[in-house]
Backbone and ligand atoms as CSV (ligand in chain L), in Angstrom:
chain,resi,resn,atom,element,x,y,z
A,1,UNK,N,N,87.143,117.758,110.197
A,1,UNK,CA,C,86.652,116.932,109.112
A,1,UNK,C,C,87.559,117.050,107.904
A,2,UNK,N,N,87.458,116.137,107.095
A,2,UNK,CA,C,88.154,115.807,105.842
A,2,UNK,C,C,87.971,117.130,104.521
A,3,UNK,N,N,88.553,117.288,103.453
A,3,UNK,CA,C,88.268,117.822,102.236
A,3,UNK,C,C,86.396,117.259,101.789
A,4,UNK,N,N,85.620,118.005,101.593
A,4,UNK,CA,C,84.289,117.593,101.238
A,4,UNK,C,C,84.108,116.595,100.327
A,5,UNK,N,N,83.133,116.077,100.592
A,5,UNK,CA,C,82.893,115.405,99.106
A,5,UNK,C,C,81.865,115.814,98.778
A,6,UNK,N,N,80.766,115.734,97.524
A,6,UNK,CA,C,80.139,116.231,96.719
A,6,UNK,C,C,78.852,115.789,97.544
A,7,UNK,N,N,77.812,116.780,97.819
A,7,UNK,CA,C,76.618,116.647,98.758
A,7,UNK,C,C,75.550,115.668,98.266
A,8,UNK,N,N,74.768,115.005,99.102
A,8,UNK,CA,C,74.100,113.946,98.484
A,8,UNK,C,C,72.305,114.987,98.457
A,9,UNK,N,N,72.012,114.287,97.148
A,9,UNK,CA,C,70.754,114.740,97.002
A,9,UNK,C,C,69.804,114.635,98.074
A,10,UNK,N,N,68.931,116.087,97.972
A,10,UNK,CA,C,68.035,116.036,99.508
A,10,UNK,C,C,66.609,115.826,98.746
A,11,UNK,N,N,65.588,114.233,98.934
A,11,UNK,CA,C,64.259,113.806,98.406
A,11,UNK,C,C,63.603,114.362,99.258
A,12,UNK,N,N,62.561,115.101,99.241
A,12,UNK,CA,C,61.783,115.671,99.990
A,12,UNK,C,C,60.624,114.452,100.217
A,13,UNK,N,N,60.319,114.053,101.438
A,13,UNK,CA,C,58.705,113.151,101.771
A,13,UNK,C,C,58.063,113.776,102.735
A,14,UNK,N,N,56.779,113.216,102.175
A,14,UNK,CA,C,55.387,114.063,102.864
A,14,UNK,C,C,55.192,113.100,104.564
A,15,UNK,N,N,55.439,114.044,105.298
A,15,UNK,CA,C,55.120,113.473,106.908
A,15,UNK,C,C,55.983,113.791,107.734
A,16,UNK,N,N,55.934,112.615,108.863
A,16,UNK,CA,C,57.019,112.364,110.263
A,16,UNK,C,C,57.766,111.302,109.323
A,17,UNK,N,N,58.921,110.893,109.802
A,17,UNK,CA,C,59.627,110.129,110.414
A,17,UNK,C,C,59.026,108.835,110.681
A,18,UNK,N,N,58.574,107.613,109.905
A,18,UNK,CA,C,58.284,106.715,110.908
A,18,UNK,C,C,58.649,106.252,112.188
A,19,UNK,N,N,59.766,105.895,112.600
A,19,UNK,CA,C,60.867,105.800,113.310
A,19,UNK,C,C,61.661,106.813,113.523
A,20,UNK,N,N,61.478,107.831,114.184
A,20,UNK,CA,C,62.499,109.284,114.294
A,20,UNK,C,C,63.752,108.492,115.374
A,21,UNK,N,N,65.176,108.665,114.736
A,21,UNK,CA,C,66.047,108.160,115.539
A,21,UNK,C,C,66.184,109.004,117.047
A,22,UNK,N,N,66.793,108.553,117.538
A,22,UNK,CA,C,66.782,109.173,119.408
A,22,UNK,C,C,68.465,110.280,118.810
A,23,UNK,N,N,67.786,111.325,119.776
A,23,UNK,CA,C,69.277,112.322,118.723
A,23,UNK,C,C,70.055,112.778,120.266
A,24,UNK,N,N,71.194,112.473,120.679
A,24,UNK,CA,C,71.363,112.679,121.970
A,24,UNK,C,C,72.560,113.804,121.305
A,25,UNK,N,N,73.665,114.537,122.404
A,25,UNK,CA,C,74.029,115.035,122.180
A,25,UNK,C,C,75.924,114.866,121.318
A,26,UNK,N,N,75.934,113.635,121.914
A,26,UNK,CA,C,76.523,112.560,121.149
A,26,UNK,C,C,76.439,112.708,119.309
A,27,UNK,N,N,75.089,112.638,118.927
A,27,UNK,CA,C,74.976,112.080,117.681
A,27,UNK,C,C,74.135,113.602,117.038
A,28,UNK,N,N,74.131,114.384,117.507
A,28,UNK,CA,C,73.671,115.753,117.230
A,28,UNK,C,C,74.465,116.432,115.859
A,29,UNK,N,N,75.470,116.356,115.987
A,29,UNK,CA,C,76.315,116.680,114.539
A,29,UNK,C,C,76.129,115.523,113.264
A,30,UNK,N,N,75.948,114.538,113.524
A,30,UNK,CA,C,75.700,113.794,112.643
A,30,UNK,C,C,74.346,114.129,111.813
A,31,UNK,N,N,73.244,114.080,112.427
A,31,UNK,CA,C,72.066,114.280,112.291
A,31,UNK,C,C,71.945,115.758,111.412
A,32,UNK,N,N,72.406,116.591,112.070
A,32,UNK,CA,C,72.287,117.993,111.744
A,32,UNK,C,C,73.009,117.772,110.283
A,33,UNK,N,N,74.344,117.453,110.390
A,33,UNK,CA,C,75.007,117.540,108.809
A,33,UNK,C,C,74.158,116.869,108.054
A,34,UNK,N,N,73.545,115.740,108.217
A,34,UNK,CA,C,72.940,114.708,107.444
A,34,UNK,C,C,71.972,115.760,106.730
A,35,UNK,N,N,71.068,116.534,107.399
A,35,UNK,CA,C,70.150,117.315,107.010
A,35,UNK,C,C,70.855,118.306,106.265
A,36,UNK,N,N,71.572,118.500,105.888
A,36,UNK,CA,C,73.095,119.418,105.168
A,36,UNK,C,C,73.272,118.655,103.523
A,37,UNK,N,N,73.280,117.094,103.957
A,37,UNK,CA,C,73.458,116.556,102.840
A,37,UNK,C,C,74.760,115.654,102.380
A,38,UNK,N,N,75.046,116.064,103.891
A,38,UNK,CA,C,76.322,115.616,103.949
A,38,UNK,C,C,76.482,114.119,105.086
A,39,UNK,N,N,77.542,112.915,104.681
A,39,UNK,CA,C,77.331,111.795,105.393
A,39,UNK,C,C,78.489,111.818,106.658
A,40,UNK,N,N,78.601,111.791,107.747
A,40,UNK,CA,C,79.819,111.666,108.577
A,40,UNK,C,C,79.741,110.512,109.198
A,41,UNK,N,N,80.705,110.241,110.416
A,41,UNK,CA,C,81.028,109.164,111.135
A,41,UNK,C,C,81.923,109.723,112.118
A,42,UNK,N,N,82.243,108.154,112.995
A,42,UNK,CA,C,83.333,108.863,113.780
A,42,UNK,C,C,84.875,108.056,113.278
A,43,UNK,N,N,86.063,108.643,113.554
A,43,UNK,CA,C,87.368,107.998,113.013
A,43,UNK,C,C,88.097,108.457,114.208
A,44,UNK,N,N,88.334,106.799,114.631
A,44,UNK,CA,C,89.534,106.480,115.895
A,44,UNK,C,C,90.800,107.252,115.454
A,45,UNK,N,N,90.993,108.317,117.039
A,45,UNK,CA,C,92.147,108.921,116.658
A,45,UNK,C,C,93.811,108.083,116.423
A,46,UNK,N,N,93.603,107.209,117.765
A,46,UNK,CA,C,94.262,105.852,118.106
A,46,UNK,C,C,94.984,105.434,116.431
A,47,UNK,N,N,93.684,104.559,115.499
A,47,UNK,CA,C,93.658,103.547,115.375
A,47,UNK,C,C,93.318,103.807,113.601
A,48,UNK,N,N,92.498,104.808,113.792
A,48,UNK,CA,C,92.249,105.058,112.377
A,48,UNK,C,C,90.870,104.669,111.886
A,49,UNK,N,N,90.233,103.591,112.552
A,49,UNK,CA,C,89.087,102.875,112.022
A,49,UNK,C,C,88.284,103.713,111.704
A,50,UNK,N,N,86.925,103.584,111.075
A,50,UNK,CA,C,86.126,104.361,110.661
A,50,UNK,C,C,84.821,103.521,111.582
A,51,UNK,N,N,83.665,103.755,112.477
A,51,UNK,CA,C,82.322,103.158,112.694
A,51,UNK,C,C,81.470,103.750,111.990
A,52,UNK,N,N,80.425,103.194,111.775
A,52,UNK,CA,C,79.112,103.614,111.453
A,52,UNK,C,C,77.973,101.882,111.504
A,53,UNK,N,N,77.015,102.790,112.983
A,53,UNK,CA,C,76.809,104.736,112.769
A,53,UNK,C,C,77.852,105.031,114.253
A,54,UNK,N,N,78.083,106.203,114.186
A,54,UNK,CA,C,78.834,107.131,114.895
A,54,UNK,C,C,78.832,106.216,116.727
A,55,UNK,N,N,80.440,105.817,116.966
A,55,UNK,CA,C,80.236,105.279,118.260
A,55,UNK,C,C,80.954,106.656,118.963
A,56,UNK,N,N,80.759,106.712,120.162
A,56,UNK,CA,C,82.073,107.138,121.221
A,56,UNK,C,C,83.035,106.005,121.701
A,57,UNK,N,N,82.707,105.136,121.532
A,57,UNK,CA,C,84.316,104.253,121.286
A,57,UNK,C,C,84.816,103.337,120.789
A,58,UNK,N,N,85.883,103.272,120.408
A,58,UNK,CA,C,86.154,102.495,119.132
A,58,UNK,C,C,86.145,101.085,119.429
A,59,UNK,N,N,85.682,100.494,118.115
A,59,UNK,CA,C,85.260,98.976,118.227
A,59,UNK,C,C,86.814,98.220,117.708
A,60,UNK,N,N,87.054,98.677,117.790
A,60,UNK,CA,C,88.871,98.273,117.237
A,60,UNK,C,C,89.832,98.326,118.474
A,61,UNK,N,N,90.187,99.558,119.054
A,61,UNK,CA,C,90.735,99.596,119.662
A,61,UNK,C,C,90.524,99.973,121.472
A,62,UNK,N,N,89.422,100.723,121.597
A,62,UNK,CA,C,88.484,100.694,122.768
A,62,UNK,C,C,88.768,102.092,122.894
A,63,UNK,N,N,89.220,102.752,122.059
A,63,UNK,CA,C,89.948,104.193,122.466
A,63,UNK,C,C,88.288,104.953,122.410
A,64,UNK,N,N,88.434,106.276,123.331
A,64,UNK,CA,C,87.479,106.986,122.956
A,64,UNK,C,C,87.706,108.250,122.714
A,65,UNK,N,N,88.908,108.485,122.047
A,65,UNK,CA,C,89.306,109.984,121.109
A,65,UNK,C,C,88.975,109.442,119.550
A,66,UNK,N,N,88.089,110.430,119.186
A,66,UNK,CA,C,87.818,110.239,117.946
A,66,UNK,C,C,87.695,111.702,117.254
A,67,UNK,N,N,87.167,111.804,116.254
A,67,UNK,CA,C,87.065,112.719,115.009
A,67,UNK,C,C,85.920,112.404,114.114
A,68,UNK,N,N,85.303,113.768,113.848
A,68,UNK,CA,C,84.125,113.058,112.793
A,68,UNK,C,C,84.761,113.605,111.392
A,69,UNK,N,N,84.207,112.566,110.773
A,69,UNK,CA,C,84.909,112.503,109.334
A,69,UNK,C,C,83.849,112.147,108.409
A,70,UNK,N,N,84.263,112.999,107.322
A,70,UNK,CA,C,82.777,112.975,105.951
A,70,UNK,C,C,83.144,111.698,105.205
A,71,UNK,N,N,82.144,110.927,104.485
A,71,UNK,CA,C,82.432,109.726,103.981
A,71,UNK,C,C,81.981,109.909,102.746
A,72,UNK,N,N,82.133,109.509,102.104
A,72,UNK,CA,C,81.771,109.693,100.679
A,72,UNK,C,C,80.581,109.134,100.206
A,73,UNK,N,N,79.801,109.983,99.434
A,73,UNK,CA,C,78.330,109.183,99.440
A,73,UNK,C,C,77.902,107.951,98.318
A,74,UNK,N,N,78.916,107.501,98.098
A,74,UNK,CA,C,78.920,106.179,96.735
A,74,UNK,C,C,79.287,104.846,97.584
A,75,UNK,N,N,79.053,104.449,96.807
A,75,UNK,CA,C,79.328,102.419,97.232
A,75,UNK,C,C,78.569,102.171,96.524
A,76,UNK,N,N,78.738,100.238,97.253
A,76,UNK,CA,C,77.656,99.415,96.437
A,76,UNK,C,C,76.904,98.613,96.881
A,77,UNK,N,N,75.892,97.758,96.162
A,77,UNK,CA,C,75.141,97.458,97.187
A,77,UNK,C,C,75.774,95.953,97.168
A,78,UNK,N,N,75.649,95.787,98.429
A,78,UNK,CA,C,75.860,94.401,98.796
A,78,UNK,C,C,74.667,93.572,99.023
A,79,UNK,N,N,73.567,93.440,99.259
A,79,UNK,CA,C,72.319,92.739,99.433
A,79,UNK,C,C,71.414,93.568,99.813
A,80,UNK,N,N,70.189,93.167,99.228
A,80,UNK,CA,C,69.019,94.024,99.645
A,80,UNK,C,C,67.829,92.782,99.572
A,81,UNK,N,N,66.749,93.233,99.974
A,81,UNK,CA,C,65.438,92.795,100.597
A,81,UNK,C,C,64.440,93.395,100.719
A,82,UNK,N,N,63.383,92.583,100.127
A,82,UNK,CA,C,61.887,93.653,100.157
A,82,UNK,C,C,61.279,93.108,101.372
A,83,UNK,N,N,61.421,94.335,101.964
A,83,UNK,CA,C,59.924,94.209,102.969
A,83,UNK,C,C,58.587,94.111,102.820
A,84,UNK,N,N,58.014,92.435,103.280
A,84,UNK,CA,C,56.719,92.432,102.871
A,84,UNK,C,C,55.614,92.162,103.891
A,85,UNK,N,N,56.566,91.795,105.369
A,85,UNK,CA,C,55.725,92.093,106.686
A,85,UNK,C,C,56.039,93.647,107.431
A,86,UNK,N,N,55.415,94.375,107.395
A,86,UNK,CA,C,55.435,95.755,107.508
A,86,UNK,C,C,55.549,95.599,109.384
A,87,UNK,N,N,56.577,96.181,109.727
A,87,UNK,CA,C,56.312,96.796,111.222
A,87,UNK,C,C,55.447,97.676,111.201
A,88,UNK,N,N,54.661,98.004,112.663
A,88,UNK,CA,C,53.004,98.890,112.465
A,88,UNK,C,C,53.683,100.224,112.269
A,89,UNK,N,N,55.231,100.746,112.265
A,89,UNK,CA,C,55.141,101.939,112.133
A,89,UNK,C,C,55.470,102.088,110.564
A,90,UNK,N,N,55.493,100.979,109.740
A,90,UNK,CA,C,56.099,101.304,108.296
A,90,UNK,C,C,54.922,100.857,107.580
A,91,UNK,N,N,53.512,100.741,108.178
A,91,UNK,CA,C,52.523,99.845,107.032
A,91,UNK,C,C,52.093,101.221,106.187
A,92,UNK,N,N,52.101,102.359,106.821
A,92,UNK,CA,C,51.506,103.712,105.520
A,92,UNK,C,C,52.904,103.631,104.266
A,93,UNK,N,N,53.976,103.550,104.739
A,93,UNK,CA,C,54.751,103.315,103.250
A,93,UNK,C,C,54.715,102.509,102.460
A,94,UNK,N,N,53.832,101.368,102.797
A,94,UNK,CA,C,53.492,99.864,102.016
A,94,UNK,C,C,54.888,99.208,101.799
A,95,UNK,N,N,55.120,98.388,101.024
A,95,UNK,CA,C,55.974,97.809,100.508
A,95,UNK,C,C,57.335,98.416,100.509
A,96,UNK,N,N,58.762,97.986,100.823
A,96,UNK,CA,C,59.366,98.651,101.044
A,96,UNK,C,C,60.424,97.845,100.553
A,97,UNK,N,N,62.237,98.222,100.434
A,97,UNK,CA,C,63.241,97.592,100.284
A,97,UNK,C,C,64.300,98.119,100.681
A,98,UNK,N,N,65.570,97.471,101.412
A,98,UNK,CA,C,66.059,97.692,102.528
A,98,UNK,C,C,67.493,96.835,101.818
A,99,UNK,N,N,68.641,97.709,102.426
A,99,UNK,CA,C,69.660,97.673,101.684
A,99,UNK,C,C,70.738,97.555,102.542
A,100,UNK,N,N,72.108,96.684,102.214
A,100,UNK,CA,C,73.293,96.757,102.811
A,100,UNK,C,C,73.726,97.443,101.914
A,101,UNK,N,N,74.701,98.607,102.143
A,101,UNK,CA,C,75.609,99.484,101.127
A,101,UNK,C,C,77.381,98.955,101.775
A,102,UNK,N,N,78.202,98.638,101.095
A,102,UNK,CA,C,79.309,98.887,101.032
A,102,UNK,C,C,80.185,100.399,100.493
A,103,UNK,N,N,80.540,101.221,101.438
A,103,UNK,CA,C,80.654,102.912,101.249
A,103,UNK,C,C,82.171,102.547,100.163
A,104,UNK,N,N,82.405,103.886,99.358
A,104,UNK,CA,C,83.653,103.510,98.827
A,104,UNK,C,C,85.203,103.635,99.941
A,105,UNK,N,N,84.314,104.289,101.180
A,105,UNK,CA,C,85.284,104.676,102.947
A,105,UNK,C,C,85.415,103.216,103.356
A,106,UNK,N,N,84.877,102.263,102.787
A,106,UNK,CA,C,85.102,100.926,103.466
A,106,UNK,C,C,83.826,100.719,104.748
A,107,UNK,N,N,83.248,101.900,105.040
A,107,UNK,CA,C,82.258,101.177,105.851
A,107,UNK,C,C,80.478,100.593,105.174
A,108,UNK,N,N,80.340,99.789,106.204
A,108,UNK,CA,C,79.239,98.755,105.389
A,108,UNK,C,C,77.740,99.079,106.517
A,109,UNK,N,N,76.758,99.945,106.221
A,109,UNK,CA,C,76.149,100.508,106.453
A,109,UNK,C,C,74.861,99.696,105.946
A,110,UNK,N,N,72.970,99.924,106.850
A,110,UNK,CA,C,71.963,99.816,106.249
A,110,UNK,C,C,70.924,100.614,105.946
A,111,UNK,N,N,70.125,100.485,105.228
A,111,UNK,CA,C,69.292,101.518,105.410
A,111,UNK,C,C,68.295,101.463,104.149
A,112,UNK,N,N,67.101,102.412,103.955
A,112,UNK,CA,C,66.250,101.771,102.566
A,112,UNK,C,C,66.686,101.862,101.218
A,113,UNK,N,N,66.486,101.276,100.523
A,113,UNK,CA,C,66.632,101.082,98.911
A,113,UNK,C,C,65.979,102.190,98.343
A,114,UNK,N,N,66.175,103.113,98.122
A,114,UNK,CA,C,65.082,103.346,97.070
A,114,UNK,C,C,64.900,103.286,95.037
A,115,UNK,N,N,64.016,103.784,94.436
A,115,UNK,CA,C,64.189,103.669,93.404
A,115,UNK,C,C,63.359,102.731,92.313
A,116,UNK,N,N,63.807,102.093,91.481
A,116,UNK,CA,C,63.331,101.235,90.698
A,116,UNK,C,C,63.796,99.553,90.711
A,117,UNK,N,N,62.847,98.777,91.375
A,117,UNK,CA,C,63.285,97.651,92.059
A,117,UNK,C,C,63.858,96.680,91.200
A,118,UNK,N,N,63.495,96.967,89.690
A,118,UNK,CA,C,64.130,96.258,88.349
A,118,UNK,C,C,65.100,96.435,88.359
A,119,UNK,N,N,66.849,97.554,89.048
A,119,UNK,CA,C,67.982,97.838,88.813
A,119,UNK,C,C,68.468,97.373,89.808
A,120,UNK,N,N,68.042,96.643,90.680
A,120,UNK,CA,C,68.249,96.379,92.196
A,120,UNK,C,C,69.552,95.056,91.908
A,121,UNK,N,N,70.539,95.139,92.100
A,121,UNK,CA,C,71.052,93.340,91.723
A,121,UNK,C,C,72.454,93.954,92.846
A,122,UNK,N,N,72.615,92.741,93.518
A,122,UNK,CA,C,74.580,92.650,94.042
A,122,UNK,C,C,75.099,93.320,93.137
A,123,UNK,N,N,76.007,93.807,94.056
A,123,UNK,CA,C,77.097,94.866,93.501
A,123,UNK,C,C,76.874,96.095,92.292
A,124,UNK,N,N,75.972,96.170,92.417
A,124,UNK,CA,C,75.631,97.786,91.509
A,124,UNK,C,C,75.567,98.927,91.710
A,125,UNK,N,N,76.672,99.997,91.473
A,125,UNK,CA,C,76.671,101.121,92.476
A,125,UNK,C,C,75.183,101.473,92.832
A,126,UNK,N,N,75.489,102.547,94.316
A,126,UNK,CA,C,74.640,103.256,94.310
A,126,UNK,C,C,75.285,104.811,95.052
A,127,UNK,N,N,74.263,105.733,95.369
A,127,UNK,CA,C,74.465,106.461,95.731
A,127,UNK,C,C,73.839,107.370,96.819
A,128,UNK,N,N,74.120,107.588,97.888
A,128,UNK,CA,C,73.606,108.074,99.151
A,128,UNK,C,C,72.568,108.971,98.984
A,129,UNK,N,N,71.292,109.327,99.724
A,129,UNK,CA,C,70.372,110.449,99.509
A,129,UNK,C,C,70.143,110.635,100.874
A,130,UNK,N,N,69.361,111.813,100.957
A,130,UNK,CA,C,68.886,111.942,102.109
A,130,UNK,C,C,67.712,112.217,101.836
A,131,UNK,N,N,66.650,111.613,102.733
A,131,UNK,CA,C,65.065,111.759,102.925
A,131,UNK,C,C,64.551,112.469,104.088
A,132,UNK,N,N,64.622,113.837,103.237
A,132,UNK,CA,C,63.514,114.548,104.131
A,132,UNK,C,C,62.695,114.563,104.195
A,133,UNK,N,N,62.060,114.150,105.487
A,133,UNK,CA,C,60.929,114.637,105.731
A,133,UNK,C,C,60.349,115.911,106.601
A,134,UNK,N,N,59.139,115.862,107.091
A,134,UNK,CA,C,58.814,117.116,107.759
A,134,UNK,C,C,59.702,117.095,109.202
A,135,UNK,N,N,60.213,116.317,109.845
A,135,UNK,CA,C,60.554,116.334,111.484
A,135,UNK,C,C,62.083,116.002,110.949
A,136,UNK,N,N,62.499,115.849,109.892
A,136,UNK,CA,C,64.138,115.818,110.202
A,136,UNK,C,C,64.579,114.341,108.895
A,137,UNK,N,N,66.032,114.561,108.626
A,137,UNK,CA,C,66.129,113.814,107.833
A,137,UNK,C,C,66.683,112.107,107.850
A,138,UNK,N,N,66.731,111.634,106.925
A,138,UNK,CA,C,66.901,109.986,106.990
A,138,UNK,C,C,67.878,109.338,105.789
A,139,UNK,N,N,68.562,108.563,106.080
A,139,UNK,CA,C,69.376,108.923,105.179
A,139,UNK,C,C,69.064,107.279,104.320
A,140,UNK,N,N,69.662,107.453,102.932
A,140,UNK,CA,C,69.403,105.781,101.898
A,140,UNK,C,C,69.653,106.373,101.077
A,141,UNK,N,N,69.872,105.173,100.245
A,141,UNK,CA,C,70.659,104.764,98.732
A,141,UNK,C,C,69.800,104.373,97.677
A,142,UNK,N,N,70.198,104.715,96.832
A,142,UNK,CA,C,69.512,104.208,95.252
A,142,UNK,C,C,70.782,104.077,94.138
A,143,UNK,N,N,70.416,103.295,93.056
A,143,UNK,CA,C,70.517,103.245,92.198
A,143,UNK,C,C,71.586,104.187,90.960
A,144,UNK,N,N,72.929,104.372,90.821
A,144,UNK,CA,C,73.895,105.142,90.296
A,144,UNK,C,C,73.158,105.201,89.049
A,145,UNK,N,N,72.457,106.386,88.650
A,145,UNK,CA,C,71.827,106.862,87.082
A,145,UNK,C,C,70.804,106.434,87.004
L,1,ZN,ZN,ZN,90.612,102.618,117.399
């Protein structure tokens, strides 16, 4: 892995996981660092590209030597959206908002909004968090300050 970058804040939430991702052995380091605080990926040895989330082979070049590499937890947001038809596993969080991030690594990632929905606009930094909960962590963006 790369020189670190600065760890992303860990939000503590009360529960499971609505959706607990499937953690194979593949995506086991990812997961684990995430809960660290820290964001990775994988980077084509080939080719250089960066995926996310984490492939075993590259969407660029088809190679499957790779490297996991820390990404930096800033970008911006590129579009977001409130969720107002709840899938049955997200209706206890009520209302929700859901985010494209552009990373400052160049990769373009989704995942929830959080924060104050008044600061929410295109292109306004944000910054990576991780949401723990009781069964393991989840990772999203909010709002720079
Ligand atoms: Zn490649």
């Amino acid at each position: 892995m790369s020189a670190q970058s600065p760890r992303m804040p860990i939000l503590k939430r009360a529960g499971l996981r609505p959706f607990p991702p499937r953690v194979s052995a593949f995506t086991r380091p990812f997961w684990t660092t995430l809960g660290e605080g820290r964001l990775i990926t994988t980077a084509c040895r080939a080719c250089g590209r960066l995926t996310f989330p984490p492939k075993l082979v590259c969407r660029g070049c088809w190679s499957e030597d790779y490297d996991w590499r820390e990404l930096r937890p800033s970008g911006v947001l590129y579009s977001y959206t409130r969720v107002h038809v709840l899938p049955r596993a997200f209706v206890a969080d009520g209302l929700y908002d859901f985010a494209i991030v552009d990373l400052a690594d160049g990769v373009r990632l989704m995942c929830r909004l959080l924060g104050d929905p008044a600061q929410f606009a295109p292109d306004i930094p944000v910054e990576m968090v991780v949401a723990m909960y009781d069964d393991g962590p989840l990772f999203a963006a909010r709002p720079t300050g």
